[in-house]
C-alpha positions as CSV (number, residue, x, y, z in Angstrom):
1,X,-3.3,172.8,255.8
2,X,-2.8,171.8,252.1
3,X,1.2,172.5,251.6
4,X,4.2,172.0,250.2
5,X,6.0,174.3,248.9
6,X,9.7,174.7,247.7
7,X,12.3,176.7,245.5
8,X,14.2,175.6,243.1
9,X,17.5,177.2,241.4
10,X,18.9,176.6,238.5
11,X,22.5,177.5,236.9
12,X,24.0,178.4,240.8
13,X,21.0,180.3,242.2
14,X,19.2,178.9,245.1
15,X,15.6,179.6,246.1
16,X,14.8,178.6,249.6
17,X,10.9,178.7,250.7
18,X,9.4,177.6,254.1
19,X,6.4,175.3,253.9
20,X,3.3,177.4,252.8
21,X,1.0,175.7,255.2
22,X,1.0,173.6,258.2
23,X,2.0,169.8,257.4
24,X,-0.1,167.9,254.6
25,X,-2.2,165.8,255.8
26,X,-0.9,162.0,255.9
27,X,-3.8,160.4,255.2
28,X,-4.6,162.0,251.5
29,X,-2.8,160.9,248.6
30,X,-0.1,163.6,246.9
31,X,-1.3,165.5,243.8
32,X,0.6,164.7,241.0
33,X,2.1,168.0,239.4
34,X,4.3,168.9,236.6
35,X,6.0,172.2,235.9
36,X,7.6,172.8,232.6
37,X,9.9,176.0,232.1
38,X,11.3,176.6,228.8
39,X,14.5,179.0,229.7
40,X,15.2,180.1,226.4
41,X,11.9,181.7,226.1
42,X,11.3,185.3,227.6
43,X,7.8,186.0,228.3
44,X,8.1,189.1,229.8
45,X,10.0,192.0,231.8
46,X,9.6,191.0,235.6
47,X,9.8,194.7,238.0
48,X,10.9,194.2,241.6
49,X,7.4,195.3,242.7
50,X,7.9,193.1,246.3
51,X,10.3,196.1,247.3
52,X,7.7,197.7,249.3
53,X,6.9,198.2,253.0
54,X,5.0,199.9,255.5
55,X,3.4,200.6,259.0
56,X,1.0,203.1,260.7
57,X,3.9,203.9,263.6
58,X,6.9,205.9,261.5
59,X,8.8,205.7,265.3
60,X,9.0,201.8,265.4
61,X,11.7,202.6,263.2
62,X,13.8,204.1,265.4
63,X,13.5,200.8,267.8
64,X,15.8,198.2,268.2
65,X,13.5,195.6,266.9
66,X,11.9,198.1,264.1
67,X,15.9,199.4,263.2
68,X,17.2,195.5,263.2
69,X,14.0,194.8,260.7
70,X,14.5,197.9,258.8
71,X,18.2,196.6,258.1
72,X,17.1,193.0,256.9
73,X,14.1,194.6,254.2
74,X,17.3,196.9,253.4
75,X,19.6,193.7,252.6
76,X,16.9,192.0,250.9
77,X,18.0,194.6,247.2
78,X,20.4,197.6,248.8
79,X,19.0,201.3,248.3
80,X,16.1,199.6,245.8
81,X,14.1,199.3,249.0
82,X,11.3,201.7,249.9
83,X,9.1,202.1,253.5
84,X,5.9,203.9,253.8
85,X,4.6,204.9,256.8
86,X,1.6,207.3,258.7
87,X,1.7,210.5,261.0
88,X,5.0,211.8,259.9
89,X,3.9,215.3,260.6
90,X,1.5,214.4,263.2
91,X,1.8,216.4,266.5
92,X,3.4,214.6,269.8
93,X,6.5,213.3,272.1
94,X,7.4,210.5,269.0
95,X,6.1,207.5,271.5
96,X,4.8,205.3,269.3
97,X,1.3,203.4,269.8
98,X,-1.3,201.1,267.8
99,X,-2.0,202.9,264.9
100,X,-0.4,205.9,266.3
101,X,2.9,208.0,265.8
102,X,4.4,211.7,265.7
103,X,7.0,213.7,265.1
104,X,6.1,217.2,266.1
105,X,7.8,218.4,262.8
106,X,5.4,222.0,263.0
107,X,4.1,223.7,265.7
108,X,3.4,227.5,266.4
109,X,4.3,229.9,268.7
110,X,1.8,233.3,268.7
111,X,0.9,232.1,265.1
112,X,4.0,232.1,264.0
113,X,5.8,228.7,262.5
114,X,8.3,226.6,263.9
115,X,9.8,223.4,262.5
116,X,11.2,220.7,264.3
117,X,13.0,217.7,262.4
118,X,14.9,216.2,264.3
119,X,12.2,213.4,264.9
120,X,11.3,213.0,261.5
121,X,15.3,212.8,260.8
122,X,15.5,210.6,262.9
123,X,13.2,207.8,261.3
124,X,14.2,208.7,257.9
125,X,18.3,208.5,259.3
126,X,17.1,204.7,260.3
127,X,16.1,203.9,256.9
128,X,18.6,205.4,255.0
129,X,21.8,203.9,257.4
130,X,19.9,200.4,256.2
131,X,19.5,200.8,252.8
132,X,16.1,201.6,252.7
133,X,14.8,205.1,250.8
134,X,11.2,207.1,251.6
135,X,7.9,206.4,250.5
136,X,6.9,209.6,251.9
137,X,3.6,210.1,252.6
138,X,2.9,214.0,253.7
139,X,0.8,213.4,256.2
140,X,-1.3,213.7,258.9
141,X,-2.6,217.5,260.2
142,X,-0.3,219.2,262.8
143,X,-2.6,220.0,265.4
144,X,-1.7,223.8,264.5
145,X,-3.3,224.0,261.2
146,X,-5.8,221.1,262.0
147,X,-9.2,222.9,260.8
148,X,-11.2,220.4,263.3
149,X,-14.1,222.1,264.9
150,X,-13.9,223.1,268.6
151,X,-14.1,220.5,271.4
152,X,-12.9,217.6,268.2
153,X,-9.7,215.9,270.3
154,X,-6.6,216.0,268.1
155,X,-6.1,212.0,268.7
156,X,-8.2,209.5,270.4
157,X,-6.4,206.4,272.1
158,X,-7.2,203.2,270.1
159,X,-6.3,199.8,271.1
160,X,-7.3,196.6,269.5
161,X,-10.5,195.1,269.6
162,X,-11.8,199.2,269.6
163,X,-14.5,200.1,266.7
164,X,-11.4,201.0,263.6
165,X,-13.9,204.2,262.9
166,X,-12.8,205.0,266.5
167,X,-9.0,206.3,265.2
168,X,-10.8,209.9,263.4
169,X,-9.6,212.8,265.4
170,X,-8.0,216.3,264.6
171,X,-5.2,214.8,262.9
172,X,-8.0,214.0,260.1
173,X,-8.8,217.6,259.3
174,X,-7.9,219.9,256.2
175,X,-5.2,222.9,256.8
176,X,-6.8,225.6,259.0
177,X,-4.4,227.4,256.8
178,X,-3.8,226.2,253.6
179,X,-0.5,228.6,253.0
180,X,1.5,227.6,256.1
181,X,0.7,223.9,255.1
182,X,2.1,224.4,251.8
183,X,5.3,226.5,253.6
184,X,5.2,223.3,255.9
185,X,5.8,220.9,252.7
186,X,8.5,223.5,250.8
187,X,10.8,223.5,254.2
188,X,10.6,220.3,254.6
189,X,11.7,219.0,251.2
190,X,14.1,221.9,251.3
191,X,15.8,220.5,254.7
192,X,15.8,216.7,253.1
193,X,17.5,217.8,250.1
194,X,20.2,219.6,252.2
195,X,20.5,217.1,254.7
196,X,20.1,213.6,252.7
197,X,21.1,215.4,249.0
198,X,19.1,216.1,245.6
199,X,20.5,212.9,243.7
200,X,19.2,210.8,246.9
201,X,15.6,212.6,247.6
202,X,15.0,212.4,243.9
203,X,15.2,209.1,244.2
204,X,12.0,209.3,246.7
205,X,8.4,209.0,246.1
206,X,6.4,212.0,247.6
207,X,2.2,211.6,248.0
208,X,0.0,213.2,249.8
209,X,-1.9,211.7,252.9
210,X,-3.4,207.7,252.9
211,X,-7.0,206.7,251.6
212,X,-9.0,209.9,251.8
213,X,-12.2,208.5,250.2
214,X,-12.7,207.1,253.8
215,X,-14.2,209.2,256.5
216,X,-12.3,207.9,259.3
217,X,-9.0,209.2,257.5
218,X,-10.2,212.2,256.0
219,X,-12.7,214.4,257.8
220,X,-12.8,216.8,254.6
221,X,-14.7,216.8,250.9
222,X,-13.0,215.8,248.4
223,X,-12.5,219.2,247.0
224,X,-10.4,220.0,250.0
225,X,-8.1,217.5,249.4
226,X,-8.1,217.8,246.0
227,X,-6.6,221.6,247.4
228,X,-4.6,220.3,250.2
229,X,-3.4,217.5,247.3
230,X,-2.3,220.5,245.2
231,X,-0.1,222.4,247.5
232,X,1.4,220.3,248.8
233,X,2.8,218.7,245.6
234,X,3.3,222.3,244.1
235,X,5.3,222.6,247.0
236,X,7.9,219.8,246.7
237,X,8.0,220.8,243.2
238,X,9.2,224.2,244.4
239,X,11.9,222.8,246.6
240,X,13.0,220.6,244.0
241,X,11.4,220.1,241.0
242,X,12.7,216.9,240.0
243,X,11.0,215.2,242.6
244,X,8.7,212.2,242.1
245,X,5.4,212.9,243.1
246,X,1.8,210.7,242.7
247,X,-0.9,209.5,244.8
248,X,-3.6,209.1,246.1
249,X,-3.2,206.0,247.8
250,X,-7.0,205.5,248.2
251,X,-8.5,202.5,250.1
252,X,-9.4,200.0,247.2
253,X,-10.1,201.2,243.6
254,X,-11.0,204.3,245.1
255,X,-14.5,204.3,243.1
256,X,-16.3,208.2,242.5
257,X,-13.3,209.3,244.8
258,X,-10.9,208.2,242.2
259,X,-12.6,209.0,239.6
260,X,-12.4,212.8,240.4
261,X,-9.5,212.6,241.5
262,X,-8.1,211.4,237.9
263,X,-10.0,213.9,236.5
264,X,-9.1,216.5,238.9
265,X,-4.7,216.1,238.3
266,X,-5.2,215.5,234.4
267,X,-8.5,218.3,233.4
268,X,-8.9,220.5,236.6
269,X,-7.5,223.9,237.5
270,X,-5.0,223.5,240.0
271,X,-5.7,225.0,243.4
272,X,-2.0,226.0,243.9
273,X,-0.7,227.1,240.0
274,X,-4.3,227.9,238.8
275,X,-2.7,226.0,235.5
276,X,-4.7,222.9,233.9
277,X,-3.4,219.3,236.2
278,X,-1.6,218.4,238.9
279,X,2.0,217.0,238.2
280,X,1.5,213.0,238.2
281,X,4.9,210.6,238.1
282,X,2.9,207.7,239.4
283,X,-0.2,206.8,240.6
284,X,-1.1,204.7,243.6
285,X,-4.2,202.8,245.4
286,X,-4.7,200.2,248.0
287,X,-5.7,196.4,247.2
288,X,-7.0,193.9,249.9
289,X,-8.1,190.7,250.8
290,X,-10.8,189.8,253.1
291,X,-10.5,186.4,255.4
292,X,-13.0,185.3,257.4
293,X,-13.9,182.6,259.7
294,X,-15.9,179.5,257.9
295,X,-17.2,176.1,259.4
296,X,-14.6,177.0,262.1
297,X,-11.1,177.8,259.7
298,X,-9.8,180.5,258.5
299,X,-11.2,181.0,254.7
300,X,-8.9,183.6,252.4
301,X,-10.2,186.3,250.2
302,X,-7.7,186.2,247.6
303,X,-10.2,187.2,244.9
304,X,-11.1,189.7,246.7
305,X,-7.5,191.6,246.6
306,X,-6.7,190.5,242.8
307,X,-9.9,191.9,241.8
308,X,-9.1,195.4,243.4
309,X,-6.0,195.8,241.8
310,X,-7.7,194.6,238.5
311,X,-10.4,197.3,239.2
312,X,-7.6,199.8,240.2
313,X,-5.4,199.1,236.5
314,X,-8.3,199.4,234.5
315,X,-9.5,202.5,236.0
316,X,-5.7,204.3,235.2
317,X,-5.2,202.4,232.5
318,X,-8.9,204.4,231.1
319,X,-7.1,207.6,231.8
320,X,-4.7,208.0,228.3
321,X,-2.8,210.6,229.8
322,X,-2.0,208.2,233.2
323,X,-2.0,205.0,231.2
324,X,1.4,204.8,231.6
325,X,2.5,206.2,234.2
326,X,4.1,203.8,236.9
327,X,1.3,202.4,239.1
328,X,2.4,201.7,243.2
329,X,0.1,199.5,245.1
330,X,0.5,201.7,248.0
331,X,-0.9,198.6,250.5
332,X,-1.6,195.2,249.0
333,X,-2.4,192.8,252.2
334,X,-4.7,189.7,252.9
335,X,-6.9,192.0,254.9
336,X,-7.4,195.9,256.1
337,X,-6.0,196.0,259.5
338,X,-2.3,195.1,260.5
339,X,-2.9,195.8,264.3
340,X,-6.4,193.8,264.5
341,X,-5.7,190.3,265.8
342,X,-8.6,187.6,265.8
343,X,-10.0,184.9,264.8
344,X,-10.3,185.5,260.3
345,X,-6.7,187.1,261.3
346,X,-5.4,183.9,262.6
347,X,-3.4,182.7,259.4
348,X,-0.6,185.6,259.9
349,X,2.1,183.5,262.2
350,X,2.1,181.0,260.0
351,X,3.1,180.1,256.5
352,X,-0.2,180.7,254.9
353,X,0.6,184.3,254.9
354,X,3.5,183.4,253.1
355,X,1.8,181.1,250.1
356,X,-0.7,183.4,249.9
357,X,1.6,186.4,249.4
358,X,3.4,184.1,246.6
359,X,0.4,183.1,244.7
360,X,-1.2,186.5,245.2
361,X,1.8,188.7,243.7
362,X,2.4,186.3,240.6
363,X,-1.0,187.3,239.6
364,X,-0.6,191.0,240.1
365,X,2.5,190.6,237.7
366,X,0.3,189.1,235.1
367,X,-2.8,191.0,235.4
368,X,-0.5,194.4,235.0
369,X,0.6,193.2,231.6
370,X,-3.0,192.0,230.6
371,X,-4.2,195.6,231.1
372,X,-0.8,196.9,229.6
373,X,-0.3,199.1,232.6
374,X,3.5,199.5,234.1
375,X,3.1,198.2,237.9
376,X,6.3,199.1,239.4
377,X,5.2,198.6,243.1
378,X,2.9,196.1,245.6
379,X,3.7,197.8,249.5
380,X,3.2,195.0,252.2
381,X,1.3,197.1,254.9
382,X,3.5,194.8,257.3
383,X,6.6,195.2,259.5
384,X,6.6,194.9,263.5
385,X,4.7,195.6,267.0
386,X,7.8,197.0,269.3
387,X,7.0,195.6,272.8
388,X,4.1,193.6,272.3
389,X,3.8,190.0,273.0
390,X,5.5,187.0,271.5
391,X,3.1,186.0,267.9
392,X,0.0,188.0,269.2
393,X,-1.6,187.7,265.8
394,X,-0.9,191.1,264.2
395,X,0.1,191.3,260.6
396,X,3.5,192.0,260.5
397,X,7.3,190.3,259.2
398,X,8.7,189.9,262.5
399,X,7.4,189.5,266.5
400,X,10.1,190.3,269.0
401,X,13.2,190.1,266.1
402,X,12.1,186.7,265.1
403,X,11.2,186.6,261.6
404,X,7.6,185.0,260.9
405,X,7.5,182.7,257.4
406,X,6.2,185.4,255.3
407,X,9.5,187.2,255.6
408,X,10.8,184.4,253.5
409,X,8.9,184.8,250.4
410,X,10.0,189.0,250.2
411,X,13.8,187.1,250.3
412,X,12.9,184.6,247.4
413,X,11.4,186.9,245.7
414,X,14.9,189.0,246.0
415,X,16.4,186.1,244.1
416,X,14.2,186.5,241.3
417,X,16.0,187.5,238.0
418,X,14.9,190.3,236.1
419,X,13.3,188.9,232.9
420,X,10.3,186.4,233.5
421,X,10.5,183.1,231.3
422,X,8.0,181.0,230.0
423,X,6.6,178.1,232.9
424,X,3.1,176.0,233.2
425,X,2.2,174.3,236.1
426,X,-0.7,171.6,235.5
427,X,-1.7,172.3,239.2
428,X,-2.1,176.0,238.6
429,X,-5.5,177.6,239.4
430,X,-6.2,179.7,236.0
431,X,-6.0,183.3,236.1
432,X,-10.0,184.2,235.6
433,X,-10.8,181.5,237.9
434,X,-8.8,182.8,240.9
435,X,-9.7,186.8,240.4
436,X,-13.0,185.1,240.2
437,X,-13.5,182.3,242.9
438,X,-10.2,182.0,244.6
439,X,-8.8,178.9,245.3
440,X,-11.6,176.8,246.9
441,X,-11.6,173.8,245.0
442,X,-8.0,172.4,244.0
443,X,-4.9,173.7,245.5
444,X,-2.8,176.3,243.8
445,X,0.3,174.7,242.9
446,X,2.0,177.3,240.6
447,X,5.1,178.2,239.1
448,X,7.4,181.1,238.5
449,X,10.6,181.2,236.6
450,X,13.2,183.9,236.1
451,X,16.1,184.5,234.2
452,X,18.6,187.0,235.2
453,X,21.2,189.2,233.5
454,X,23.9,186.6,233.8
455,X,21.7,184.0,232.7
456,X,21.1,182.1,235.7
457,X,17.5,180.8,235.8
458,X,15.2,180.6,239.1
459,X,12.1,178.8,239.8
460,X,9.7,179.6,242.4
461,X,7.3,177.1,243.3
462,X,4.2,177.1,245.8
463,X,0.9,175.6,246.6
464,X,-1.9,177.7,248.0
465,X,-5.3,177.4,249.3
466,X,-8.1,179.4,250.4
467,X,-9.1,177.5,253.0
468,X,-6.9,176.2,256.0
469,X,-7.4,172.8,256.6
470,X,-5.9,169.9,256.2
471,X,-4.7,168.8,252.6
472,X,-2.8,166.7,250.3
473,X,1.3,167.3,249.2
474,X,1.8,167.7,246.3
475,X,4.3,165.3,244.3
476,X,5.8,168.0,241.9
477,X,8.1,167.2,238.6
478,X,9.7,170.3,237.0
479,X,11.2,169.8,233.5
480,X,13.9,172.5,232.8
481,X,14.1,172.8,229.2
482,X,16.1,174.9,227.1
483,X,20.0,175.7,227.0
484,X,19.8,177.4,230.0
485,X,18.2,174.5,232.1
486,X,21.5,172.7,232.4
487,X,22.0,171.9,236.1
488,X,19.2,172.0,239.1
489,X,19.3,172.1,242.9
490,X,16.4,172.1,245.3
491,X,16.6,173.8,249.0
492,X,13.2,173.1,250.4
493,X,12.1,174.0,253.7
494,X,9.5,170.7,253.9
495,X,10.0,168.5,250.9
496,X,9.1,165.1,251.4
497,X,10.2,162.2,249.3
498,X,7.0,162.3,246.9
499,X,8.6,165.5,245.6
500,X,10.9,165.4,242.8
501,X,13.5,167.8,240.6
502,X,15.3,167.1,237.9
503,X,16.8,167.9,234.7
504,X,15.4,167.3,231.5
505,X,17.4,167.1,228.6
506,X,14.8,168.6,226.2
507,X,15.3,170.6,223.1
508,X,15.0,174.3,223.0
């Protein structure tokens, strides 16, 4: 693979990076590359957006391996972490399988309510204990109020290698009943914000279920869950009407889906109020990648994801009365499916995962400002398989409670600082060109440099490529210019001797 990647710090603070690929290839020549950062020059505003986590199984949490995880994403920024996950009202035992969980938080007994938490409290208690707050997604359909026709099964067994379509079930349905599903939402914010506190569950983000503009996740019209949408944020408004409440976490862009949807929570008659809109505090949709297998290697689809999220800014940033409002990336991955392992999938042990996560989330910071949209989130759909095999090629941060090399990049990205200052990298593939093409012809070798409120500067280096396969090091000089740039030291995971660091005296 065409690597080498390291971190550099500058004015006490260390970066530390793994090697982004396998080794470079001996017999190729390195690239010469040269970084300039200017630290007296403050390009930007850089938001933590890397804060962000999630998985389909909520009770993974609860695990030793999930709960010793959950405490490391926690330590990575204390309390400013946030975990999404599915089926947190879904009905069952709380055994967690592929793609699968439950908490039994409603069930009825001769039509009558009754609520059960202590699951649900349970994986929320896990994050909490670690640092971590909600991303709470209200979702999926008690089997109660599930509205699925007769003879429908509420869940259907899925296992990898299965058709993905083959997840839809009951749990897919609109309410039966769409009062006792909005009752369902107002007790359960009313027992977090006596349980947990209103200064912390303020501090939550509340949407409503995950990418209904696809049928396997939503068996309804898009009416309905405009409706089911609307009582259900009406009714964490009622419990506490400071809360911070968004969505729609749609798969991609979200296209005519989205589009109504927009229109719907800014021009339409609200299904629960009968006012004009649906209270909006942020506004979220899922970006991907797409590998697959060419000439026999794994070939990345980084364009593919950066264009989404393009897509997805410029569709909210077209909305004036959402053009500001904070924008969460509610998945952004190198591909759709964390539990589906094979052969395109085959980059996620390795360090690929984690150049590509570098070089893909320095251009989401760029293309947010370009549209002039405030991004304050990028959720990695990515956390851990309890009791699977050792590496079994699922996308996640950790196999067994050993953490894989992407879980590197979320902790340099930790040391970042919190203003971004001006860098170039002469081995940097061009904005256009990579939301365009990728990185298929040379490497990626790119740069980004921080300053924080203390004034210590950080650089974060990488060098990325679509295609895994054997490639050149790169030989990389980074001048550090400016008053700030007065001392430098390099941790590198690989460095060879072809790669150099050091200071240069240059005027500001």
């Amino acid at each position: 693979m065409r690597l080498s990647s390291f971190a550099v710090g500058v004015s006490a603070v260390l970066l530390s990076s793994g090697p982004a690929t396998a080794a470079p290839s001996a017999e190729l020549p390195p690239i010469p590359v040269t970084v300039r950062v200017d630290s007296d020059r403050i390009v930007a505003p850089l938001p933590p957006i890397w804060r962000f986590f999630g998985a389909d199984e909520p009770n993974y949490a609860t695990a030793p391996d999930g709960a010793a995880l959950m405490r490391e994403l926690g330590e990575l920024r204390h309390d400013a972490v946030y975990f999404r996950a599915h089926n947190l009202l879904t009905t069952g035992d709380g055994t967690a399988d592929f793609k699968w969980g439950s908490t039994n938080a409603y069930t009825e007994k001769n039509g009558k309510p009754v609520y059960d938490w202590r699951i649900v409290d349970g994986i929320i208690d896990s994050y909490r204990a670690r640092g971590v707050r909600p991303y709470l997604e209200i979702g999926f359909m008690p089997e109660a109020l599930s509205s699925a026709p007769k003879g429908v099964p509420y869940r259907r067994a899925w296992k990898p290698g299965n058709d993905y379509k083959g997840i839809t079930a009951g749990w897919s349905y609109p309410p039966n009943d769409y009062a006792k599903w909005g009752e369902l939402i107002y007790q359960w914010t009313r027992h977090n914000v006596a349980r947990y506190g209103r200064a912390e569950v303020e501090r939550w983000y509340f949407e409503v279920w995950n990418e209904a503009n696809l049928d396997f996740y939503w068996s309804g019209n898009p009416e309905q869950f405009y409706r089911m949408h609307d009582v259900a944020i009406d009714a964490v408004r009622r419990a506490l009407p400071t809360a911070r409440v968004g969505g729609p976490d749609v798969a991609g862009s979200g296209d005519a889906f989205m589009d109504g949807f927009l229109a719907h929570v800014t021009m339409g008659k609200n299904y629960a109020t009968g006012k004009v809109g649906t209270p909006t505090d942020f506004v979220s949709f899922h970006a991907k990648g797409q590998p697959s297998v060419v000439d026999g290697h794994v070939r990345m689809g980084i364009a593919n994801q950066l264009k989404t999220a393009d897509a997805g800014f410029a569709k909210i940033a077209a909305v004036p009365s959402l053009a500001h409002k904070p924008i969460v990336i509610g998945e952004n991955d190198p591909e759709g499916c964390a539990a589906c392992p094979g052969p395109a999938n085959a980059y996620r042990n390795g360090p690929l995962y984690a150049s590509y996560t570098a070089a893909s989330y320095a251009r989401l910071w760029t293309l947010a400002r370009r549209r002039g949209v405030t991004l304050e989130g990028a959720l990695s759909w990515s956390y851990t398989f309890v009791g699977q095999p050792w590496f079994a090629g699922y996308r996640q941060l950790a196999s067994n409670g050993v953490d894989l090399a992407v879980l590197n990049v979320f902790r340099l990205f930790a040391k970042l600082g919190e203003n971004q200052m001006a860098a170039t990298s002469d081995g940097e593939v061009a904005l256009d060109t990579i939301v365009r093409d990728g990185v298929r012809a040379a490497p990626d070798v790119g740069a980004l440099a921080t300053r924080d409120r203390a004034g210590k500067v950080a650089i974060l280096l990488w060098n990325y490529h679509d295609d895994d396969v054997p490639g050149p090091a790169a030989a990389v000089h980074v001048a550090l210019g400016g008053k700030h740039g007065t001392t430098a030291r390099l941790w590198p995971g690989r460095c060879d001797a072809r790669q150099r660091v050091r200071r240069m005296a240059e005027a500001g």
